[in-house]
N, C-alpha and C positions, 0 to 999 in steps of 0.2 A: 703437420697439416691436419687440421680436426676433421674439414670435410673431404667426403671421397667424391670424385668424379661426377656421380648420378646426382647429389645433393646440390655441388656446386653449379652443374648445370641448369638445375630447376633455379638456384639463388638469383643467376645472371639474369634468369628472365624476370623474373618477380624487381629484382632491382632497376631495371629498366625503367617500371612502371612509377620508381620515384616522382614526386612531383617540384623538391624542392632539396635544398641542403639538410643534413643530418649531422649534429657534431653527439659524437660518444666519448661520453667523461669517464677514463676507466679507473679504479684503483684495486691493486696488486701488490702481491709483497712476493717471496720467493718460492710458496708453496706451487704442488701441484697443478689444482683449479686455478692459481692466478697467472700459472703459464697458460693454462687450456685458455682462459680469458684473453689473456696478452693476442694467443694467437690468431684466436678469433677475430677478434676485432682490426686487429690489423691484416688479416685477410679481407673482410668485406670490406676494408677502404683501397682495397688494389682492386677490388672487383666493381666498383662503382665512382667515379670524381667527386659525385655529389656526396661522398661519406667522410671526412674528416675525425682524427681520433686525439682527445686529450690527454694526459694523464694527471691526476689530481688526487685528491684525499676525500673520498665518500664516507660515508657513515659507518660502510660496512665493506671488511673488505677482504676476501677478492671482490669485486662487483663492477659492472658498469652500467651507465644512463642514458637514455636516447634521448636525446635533445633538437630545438629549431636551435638554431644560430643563435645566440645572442637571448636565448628563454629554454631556462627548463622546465621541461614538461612532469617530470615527476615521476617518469617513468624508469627503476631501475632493475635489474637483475644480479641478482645476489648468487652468482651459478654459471652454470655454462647452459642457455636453453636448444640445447637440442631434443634428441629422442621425443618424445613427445608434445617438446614444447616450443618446437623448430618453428611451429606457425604463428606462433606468437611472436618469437622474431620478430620474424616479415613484417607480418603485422602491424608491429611495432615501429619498424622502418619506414612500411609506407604512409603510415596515419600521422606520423611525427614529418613526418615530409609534405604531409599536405591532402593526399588521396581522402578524398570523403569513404566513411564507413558504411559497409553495406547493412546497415541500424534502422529500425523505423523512426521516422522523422518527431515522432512523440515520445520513444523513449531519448532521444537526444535531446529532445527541448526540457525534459525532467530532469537532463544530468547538467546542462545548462545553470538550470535556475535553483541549483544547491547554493546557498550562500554559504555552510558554517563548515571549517576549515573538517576535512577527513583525509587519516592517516592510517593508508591500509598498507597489511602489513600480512601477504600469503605464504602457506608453508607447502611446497610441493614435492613431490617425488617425479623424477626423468619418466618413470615408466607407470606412471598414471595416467588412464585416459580420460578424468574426470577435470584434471588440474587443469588443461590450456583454458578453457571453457572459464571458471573464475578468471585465470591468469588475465585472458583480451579481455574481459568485461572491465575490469579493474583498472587497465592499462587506458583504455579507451575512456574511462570518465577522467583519469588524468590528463589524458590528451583535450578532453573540451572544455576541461574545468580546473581553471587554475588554484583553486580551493583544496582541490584534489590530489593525493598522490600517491604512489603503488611501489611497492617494493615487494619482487618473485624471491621466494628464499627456496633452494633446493634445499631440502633435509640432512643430504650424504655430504657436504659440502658445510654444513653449519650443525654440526651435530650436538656439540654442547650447548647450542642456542634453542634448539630444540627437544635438549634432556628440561634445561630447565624451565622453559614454559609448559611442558610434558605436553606435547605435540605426538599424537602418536595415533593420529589417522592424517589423511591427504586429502582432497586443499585443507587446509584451517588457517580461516583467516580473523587477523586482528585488527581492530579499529580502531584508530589513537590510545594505544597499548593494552586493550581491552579486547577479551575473546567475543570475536564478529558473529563466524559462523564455521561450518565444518561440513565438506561435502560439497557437492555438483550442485553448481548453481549459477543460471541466466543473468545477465544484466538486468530482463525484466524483475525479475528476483531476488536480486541485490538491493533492487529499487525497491522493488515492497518493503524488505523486510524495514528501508532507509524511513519507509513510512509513506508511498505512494503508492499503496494498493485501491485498485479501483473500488470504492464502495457501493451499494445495494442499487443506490440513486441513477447507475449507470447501467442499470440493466430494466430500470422502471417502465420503460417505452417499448422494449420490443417485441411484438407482434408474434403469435404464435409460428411456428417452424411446422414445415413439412416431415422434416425426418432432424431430429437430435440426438445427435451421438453424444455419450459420456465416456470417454478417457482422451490417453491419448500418445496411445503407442502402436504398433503395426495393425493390428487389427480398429481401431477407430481410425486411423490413417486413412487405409483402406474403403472403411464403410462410406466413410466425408468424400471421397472422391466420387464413387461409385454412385452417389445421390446424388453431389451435386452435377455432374456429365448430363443427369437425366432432366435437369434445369427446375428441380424440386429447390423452393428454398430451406437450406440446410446450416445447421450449427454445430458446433462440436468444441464442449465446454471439458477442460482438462485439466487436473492439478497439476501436470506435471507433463509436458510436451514431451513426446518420444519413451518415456514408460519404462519398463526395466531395461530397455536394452541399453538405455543410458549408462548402467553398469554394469553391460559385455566386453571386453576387451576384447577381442577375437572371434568374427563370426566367417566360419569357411565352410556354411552349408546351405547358404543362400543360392537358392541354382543359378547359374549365370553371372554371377559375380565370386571368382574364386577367394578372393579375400578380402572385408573392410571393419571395423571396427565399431562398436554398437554408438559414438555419438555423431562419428560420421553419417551413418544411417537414419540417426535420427534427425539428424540436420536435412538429409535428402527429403525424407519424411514430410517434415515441413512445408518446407522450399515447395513440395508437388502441391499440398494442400493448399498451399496460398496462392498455386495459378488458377486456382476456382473460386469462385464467387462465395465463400464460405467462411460463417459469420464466427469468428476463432477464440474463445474466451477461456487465457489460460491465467493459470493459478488458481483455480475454485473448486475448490470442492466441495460435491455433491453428496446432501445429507438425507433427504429424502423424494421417492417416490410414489406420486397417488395417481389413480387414473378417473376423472371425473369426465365433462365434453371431451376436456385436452387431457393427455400425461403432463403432468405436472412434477417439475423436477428442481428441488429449494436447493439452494447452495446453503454454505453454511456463513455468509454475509448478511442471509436473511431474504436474499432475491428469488424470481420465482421466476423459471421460464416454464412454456408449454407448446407443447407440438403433438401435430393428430400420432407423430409415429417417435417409439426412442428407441436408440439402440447402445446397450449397456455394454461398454470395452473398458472396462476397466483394471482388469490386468492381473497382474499379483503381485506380493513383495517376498521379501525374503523370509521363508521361517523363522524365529524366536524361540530358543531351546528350553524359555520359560524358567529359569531357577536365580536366586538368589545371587544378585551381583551382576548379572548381563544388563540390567536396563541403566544399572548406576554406573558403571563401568564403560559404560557404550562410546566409544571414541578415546578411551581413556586405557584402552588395553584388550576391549573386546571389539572386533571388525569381522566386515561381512566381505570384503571386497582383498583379494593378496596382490593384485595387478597393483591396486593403488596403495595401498598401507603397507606388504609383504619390505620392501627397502627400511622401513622404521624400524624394521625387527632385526636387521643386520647385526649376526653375531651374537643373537640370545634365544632363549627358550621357549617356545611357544606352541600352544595344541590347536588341532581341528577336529571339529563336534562334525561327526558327520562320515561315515563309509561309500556314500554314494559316487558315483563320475566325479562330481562336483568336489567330494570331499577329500579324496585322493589326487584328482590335479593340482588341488591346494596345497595339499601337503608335498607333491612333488616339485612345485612350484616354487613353495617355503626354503624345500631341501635345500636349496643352491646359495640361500642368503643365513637362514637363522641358522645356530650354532645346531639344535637338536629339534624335533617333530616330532608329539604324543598325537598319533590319531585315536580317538576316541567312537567306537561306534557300536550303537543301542542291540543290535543285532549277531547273535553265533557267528554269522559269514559277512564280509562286506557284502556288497551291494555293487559297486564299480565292475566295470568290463573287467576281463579277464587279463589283457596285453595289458591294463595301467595296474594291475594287482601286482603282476608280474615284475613290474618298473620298481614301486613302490616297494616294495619287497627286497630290492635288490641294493636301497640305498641305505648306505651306512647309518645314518644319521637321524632314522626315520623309526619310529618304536608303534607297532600298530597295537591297540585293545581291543579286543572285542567282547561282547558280551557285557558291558559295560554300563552303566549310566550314569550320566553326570549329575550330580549333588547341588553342587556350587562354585561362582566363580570367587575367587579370595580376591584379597584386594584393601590397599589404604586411600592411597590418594586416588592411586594406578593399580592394572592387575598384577596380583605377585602369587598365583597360584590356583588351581584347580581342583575339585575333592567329585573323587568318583568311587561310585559302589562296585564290584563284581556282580553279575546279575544273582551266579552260582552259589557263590558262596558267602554272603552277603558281606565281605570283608568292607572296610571302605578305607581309601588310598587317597594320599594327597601327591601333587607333581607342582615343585615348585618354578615356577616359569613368568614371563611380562607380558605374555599375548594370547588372547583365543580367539578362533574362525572360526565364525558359526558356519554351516554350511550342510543346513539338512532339509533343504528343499523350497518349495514356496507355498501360501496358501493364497486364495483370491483376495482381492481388496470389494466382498460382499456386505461386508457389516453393517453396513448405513441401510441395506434394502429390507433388513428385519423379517417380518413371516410375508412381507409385501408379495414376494417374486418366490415363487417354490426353488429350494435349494437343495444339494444333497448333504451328508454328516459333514460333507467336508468343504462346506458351506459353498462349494460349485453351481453355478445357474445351471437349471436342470434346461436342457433348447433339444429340439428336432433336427432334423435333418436339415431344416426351411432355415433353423435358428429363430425358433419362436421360442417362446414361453411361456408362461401359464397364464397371462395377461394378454388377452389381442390386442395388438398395436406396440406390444413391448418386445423386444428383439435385445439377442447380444448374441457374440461374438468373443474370440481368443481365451485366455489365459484364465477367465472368470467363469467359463461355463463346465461344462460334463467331457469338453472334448478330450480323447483320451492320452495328444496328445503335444507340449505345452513347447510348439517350433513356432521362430518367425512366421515361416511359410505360410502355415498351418491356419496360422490367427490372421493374416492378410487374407487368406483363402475363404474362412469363414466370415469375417467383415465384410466383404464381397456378397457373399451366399447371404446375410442378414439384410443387407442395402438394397439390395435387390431381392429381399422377399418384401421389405418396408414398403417398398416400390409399388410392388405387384398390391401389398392390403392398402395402400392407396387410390391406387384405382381401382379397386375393388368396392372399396368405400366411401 
């Protein structure tokens, strides 16, 4: 029996909500996964009448397909989707059944009106929390679009299918046998990249904004609420909805909620901003800022919004260790994320660039899948707390450097090695390994605002305590500014504190 008690209970109710028949076409042979399969599925058809199971010959196999009755939909699973990808299931059961999808009514009508045949083809990891998220996007234009069709391939499950495409970050997906894309990515975003991005022409008409926020992660969340409550007309233009935490796996310091996951959160995120009247424009990014009558703020489509007040949340990203081989290599053996990629590396050699918290849970993290761990880090003493030095220290398998600096990452196709100097004694050491994790902080995502907006060396919006900045009428908030320091909480707390300073030089002005 795959699933335990708590899971099957939550299944019973979710299958209820069926609207229609579901026939799954499974094929198996004698391995492992094609038992987990086997039993899978013929579990959820004892737990529901409306589930029916085939068995047949699929493309790939162990795997099975969620089908209507009499049409399939194109939806298969090359795996067993649990752990992380349990909701895709569901998902998958109730949209094949019938259940309308909770999708805005225009990106359905975009996945509709695909005419030319597409053949997606995702590579994921169980314990990704970036994969479901491709996974239902993918799943769901199969389901409206008979054109369309999706195949989940878990990585540990199909391993030599994945040496030889050299698959070696999670999602990476292919598209009639051609590399798609790689990485956490929306429906709305599958659809751009398909070539339905809104252009310049759709933003030509709209009326200058009260208060504009740019990003669009806790702290812009935050601020778009807090303006719009006060019945100011307000926008909040984002490349990228929900913002790094999109790639937290684990957040248990949010007060009040002891545990949830950074896209669950970010999906919350949303979900709140859209019960306010607030004009949402995601995937743009923003290249410049002037301040003339209005702050004016150009995407980089070429469009130009304005509003009397802005407020800059634009977040940060992952440090870049800067040397020779990380930007070529990047998904090909160099990774930033070990929740989603750490499974690819099962049973091989691979380093993390980085002593700090961050770079020692990785590497403790690594410890339990990859065969060995070179941490690497620029500094005499780590940096991480003391209880994870401790951890770290105590696992076999783990070789810590310090004092160190990385040179370059090696590499042909894929990475096949590391070359690092001694700071001391200027020796330089190569460590022949298939993966490196970057993992030495973050800087703001400023670049675009140039000498516009006073910044500090380390290119942080320099804001007051109001969250102003050197610009009246310009405000920010969270992970881009001087704040000293870089928590959810923190950055909602100051989005707030900005919104309502916004507020206040409104009616002031």
């Amino acid at each position: 029996m795959l699933l335990d008690a708590t899971i099957k209970a939550q299944l019973a109710q979710y299958l209820e909500m069926m609207e229609g028949d579901v026939l799954l076409k499974v094929s198996t042979g004698s391995d492992k996964v094609s038992k987990e399969i086997l039993g899978l599925v013929e579990e959820l058809a004892t737990m529901s009448s409306r589930i029916k199971v085939e068995h047949t010959q699929l493309e790939r196999t162990p795997s099975f397909s969620v089908n209507r009755v009499g049409e399939d939909t194109g939806v298969t699973f090359a795996g067993v989707p649990l752990g992380h990808e349990f909701t895709s299931l569901v998902l998958a059961l109730l949209q094949v059944s019938g259940r309308a999808p909770k999708v805005e009514q225009k990106l359905i009508d975009q996945v509709k009106a695909i005419q030319e045949e597409l053949r997606f083809e995702s590579y994921i990891s169980l314990s990704c929390q970036n994969c479901p998220e491709v996974v239902q996007a993918l799943n769901l234009m199969s389901i409206l679009n008979p054109n369309i069709t999706h195949t989940m391939i878990d990585g540990a499950a199909f391993k030599e299918e994945v040496e030889s495409k050299q698959v070696m970050a999670v999602p990476t997906v292919f598209l009639n046998g051609k590399s798609f894309s790689s990485g956490r990515a929306t429906l709305e975003e599958i659809l751009a990249k398909l070539g339905s991005a809104p252009d310049a022409s759709e933003f030509a008409n709209k009326e200058p904004y009260d208060v504009l926020v740019v990003g669009g992660g806790p702290a812009a969340a935050s601020a778009a609420i807090y303006a719009a409550r006060k019945g100011v007309r307000t926008g909040i233009v984002a490349e990228r909805f929900g913002g790094q935490i999109l790639d937290t796996a684990s957040i248990e310091n949010f007060i009040s909620v002891k545990h949830t996951e950074g896209p669950q959160l970010a999906a919350s995120l949303e979900e709140h901003v859209k019960e306010y009247n607030v004009d949402i424009m995601n995937l743009q990014r923003a290249t410049r800022l002037e301040k003339k009558d209005f702050v004016e703020i150009e995407l980089e489509n070429g469009a130009v919004l304005k509003s009397k007040t802005v407020i800059l949340a634009t977040g940060a990203r992952w440090r870049n260790v800067g040397v020779p081989g990380e930007a070529e290599f990047k998904n090909k053996g160099v990774a930033y994320c070990t929740h989603c990629d750490g499974p690819l590396f099962e049973g091989k050699d691979v380093a993390v660039i980085g002593g700090g918290n961050s770079g020692i849970e990785a590497a403790i993290d690594l410890a339990g899948i990859a065969n060995h761990v070179t941490v690497l880090e620029f500094m005499p003493e780590l940096k991480a707390d003391s209880v994870l030095q401790e951890r770290v220290h105590s696992l076999p398998n783990v070789n810590v450097l310090k004092n160190v600096q990385t040179k370059e990452i090696t590499g042909v196709d894929s990475v096949n090695g590391i070359t690092y100097v001694d700071r001391e004694s200027g020796t330089e050491h190569h460590v022949e390994l298939s993966g490196t994790f970057v993992q030495i902080g973050l800087v703001p995502n400023t670049d675009w605002l140039g000498d516009t907006i006073e910044r500090n060396r380390f290119g942080e919006i320099v804001v007051n305590n109001r969250g102003e900045t050197n610009i009246p009428g310009v405000f920010a908030a969270g992970d881009c500014t001087t704040s000293p320091y870089n928590q959810i909480i923190i950055a909602m707390g100051s989005g707030a504190t900005a919104s309502l300073s916004a507020f206040d030089y409104l009616v002031r002005n």
